[in-house]
C-alpha positions in Angstrom: 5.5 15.1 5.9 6.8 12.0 4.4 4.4 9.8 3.0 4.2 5.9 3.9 4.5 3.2 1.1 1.6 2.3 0.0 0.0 0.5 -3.1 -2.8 3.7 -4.0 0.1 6.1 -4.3 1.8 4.1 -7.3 1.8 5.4 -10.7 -1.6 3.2 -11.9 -4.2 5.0 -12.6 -7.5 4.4 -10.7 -10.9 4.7 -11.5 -12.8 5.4 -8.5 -16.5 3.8 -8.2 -18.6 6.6 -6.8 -20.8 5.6 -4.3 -19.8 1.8 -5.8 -21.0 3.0 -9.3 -24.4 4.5 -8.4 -24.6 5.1 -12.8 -24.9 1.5 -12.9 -26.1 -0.2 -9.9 -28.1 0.9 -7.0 -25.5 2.9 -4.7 -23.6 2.1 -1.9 -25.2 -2.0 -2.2 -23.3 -5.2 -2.2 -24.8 -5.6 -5.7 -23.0 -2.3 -6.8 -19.5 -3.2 -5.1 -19.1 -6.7 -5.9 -20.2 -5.5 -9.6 -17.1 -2.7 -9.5 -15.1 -5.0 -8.1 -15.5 -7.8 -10.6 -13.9 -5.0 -13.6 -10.7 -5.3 -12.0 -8.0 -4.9 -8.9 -7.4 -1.0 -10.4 -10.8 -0.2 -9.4 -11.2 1.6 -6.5 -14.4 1.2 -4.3 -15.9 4.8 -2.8 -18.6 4.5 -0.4 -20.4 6.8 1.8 -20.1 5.9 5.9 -22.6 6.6 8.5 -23.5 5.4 12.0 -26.5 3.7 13.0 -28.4 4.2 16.4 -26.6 1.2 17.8 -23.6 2.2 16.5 -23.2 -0.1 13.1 -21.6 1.8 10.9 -23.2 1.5 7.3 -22.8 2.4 3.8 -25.4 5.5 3.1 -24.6 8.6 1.7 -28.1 10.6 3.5 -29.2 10.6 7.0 -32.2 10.5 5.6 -33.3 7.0 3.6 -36.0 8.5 1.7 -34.5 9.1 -1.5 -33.0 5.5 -2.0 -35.4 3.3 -0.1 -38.7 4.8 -0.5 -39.2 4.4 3.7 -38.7 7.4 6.0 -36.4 8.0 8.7 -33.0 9.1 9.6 -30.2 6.4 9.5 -28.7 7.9 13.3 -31.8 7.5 14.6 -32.4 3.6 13.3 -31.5 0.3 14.8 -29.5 -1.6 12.2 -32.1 -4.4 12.1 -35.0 -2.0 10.9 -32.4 -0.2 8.7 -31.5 -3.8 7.1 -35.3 -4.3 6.2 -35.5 -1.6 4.0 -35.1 -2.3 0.2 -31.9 -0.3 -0.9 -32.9 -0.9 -4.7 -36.1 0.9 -4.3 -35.6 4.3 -6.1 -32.5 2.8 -8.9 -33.9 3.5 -12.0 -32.5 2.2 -15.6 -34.7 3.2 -18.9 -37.6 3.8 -17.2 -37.5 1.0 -15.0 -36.7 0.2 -11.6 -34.7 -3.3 -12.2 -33.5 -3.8 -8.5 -36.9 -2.6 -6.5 -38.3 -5.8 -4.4 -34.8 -7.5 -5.2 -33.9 -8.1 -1.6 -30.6 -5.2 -2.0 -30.1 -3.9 1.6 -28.6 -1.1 3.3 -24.8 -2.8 3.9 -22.4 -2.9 6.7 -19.5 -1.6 5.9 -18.3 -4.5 7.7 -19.6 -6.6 5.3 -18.4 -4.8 2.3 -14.4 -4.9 3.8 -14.9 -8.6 4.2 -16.6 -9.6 0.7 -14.3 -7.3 -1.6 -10.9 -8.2 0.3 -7.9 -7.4 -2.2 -9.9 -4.3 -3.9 -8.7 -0.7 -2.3 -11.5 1.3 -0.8 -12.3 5.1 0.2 -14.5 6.0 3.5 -16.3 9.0 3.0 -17.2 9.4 6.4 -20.4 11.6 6.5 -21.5 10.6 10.3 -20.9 13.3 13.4 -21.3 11.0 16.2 -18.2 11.5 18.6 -17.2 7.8 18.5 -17.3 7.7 14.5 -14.0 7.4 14.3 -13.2 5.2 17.0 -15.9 3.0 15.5 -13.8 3.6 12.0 -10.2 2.6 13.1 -11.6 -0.8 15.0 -13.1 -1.5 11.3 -10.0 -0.8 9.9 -7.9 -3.2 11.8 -10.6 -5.4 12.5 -9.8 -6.3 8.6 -6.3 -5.8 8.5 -7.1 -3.0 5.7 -5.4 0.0 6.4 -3.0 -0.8 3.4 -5.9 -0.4 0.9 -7.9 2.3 2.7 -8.1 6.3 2.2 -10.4 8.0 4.9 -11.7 11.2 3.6 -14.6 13.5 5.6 -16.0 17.2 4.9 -16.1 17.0 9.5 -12.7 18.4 9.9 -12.5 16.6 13.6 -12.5 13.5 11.7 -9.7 13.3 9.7 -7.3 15.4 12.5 -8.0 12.7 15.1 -7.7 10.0 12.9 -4.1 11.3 11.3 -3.3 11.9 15.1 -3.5 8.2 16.1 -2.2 6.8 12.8 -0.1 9.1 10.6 0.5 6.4 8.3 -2.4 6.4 7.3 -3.9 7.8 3.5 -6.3 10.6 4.3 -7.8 12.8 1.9 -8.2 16.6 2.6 -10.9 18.4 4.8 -12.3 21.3 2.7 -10.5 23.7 4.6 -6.8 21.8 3.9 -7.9 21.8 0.3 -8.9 25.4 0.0 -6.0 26.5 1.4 -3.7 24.0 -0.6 -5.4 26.0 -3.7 -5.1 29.4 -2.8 -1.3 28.8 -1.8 -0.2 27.6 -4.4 -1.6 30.1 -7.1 0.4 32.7 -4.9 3.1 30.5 -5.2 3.5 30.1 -1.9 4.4 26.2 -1.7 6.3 25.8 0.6 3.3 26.9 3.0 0.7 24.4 1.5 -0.2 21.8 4.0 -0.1 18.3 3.0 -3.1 16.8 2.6 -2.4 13.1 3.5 -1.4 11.5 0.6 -4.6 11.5 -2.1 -5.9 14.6 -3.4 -9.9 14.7 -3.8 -10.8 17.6 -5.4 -13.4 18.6 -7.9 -12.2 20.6 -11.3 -14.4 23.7 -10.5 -16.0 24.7 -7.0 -18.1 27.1 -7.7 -16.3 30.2 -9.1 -13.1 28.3 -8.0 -10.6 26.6 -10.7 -9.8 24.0 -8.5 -7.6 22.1 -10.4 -4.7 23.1 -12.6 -1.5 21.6 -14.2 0.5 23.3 -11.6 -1.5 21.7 -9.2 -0.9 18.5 -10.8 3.0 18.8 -11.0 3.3 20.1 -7.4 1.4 17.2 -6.0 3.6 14.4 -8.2 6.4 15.9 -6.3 5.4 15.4 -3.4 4.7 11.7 -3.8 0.7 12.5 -3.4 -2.0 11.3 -6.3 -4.6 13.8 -7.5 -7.9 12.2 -7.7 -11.1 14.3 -9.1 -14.5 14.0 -8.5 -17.2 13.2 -9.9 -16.8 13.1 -13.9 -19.6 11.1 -15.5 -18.7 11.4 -19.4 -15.6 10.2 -21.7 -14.9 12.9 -22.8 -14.1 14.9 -19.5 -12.1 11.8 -18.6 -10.0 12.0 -22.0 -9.5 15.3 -21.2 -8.6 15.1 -17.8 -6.2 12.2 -18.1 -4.5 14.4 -20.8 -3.9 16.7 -17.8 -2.2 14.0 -15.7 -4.4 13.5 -13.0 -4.0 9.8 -11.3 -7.8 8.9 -11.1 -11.4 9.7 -11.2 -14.3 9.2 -9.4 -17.7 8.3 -11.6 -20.3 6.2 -11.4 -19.8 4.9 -14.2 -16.8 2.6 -13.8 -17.7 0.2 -16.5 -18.2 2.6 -19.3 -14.5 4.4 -17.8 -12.8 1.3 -18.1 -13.8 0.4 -21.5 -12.6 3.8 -22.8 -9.6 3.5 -21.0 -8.9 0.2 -23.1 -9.5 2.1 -25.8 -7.5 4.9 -25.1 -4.6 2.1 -24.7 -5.5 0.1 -27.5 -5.1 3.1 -29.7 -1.7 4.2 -27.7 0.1 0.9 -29.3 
């Protein structure tokens, strides 16, 4: 498959806020994105995607809302307007505080999020199983014009084949099962058989047992015009290590602290 032009598959290398930078803000909140966003255009913002009862889709990573907010219920089974009342900086804590509880951060719509951080790239970690999820997903999509600075990625399989289906110019990232079998292919060396995987490879180093990433991997991948992204690293050192192994990005939520060692790393290049 040839892969459409587009500006995440250029050489720059990307830092990917997890979750908006969940290290250093409370996750998936406008406070987090607008505060990745503000480090720079190379920042990529990650955010997790579900659907509310009357079908808003939202940034949350559980269906659950009791580990961020504090309040119980299930996000597919809430009205946005009682979802929007909950305090989304309940549970962030920072030295032994919780800086953001009773600060007003809400639950966002993702909506919201495409229209306040307009030139910065996003992924859309779908996590929702409705049937209309990704309907709901490409009318967001257009709705803001973004498909040029948006990667779709979901573990539900259904989600990503329907989407690639109605626009195959689109970035995708891998299901699990594309991924797995993208590995095991190509340590037989078996390339030619390894299915494309939409542009963006999300992968982690090590799933369980698994060497997941390699510098074969790597190389294979540049070839085909795809970026290797890897998830989630959370200390310097890992990201020296694995920038030394040419991977094009990494997802951590800790995009601040990245980015000043990547200065560094360039600073001491010159």
């Amino acid at each position: 498959m040839s892969l459409p032009h587009h500006t995440l598959l250029s050489e720059t290398f990307r830092v990917i806020a997890y979750r908006g930078g969940s290290g250093e803000r409370p996750e998936n909140t406008l406070e987090a994105f607008s505060r990745a966003a503000a480090l720079g255009p190379s920042v990529v913002l990650e955010m997790d995607v579900r659907r509310t009862l009357d079908g808003v889709l939202v940034a949350m990573h559980d269906d659950d809302v009791a580990r961020t907010t504090g309040a119980a219920g299930r996000v597919s089974e809430l009205r946005y307007d009682v979802l929007a009342k909950l305090d989304a900086g309940f549970a962030f804590e920072q030295g032994g505080q919780f800086p953001f509880r009773g600060k007003s951060l809400r639950v966002p719509k993702i909506d919201d999020v495409l229209g306040s951080a307009q030139s910065q790239c996003v992924v859309l970690d779908v996590h929702s199983d409705h049937p209309n999820v990704e309907r709901d997903v490409i009318a967001l999509v257009q709705r803001h014009n973004a498909a040029g600075r948006v990667v779709i990625a979901s573990e539900i399989s259904r989600v990503v084949a329907r989407i690639r289906r109605q626009h195959p110019d689109w970035l995708l990232g891998g299901t699990a099962g594309q991924l797995f079998a993208r590995v095991l292919l190509e340590r037989a060396r078996l390339d030619a058989f390894a299915p494309s995987t939409g542009g963006i490879l999300m992968i982690p180093e090590v799933h369980g047992a698994l060497r997941v990433l390699s510098p074969r991997l790597v190389e294979r991948a540049h070839r085909r015009g795809e970026r290797v992204w890897v998830w989630v690293v959370e200390n310097v050192a890992d990201m020296r290590r694995l920038r030394a192994q040419g991977v094009d990005g990494m997802f951590t939520p800790k995009p601040e602290e990245f980015l000043r060692a990547q200065a560094d790393l360039m600073s001491a290049a010159e």
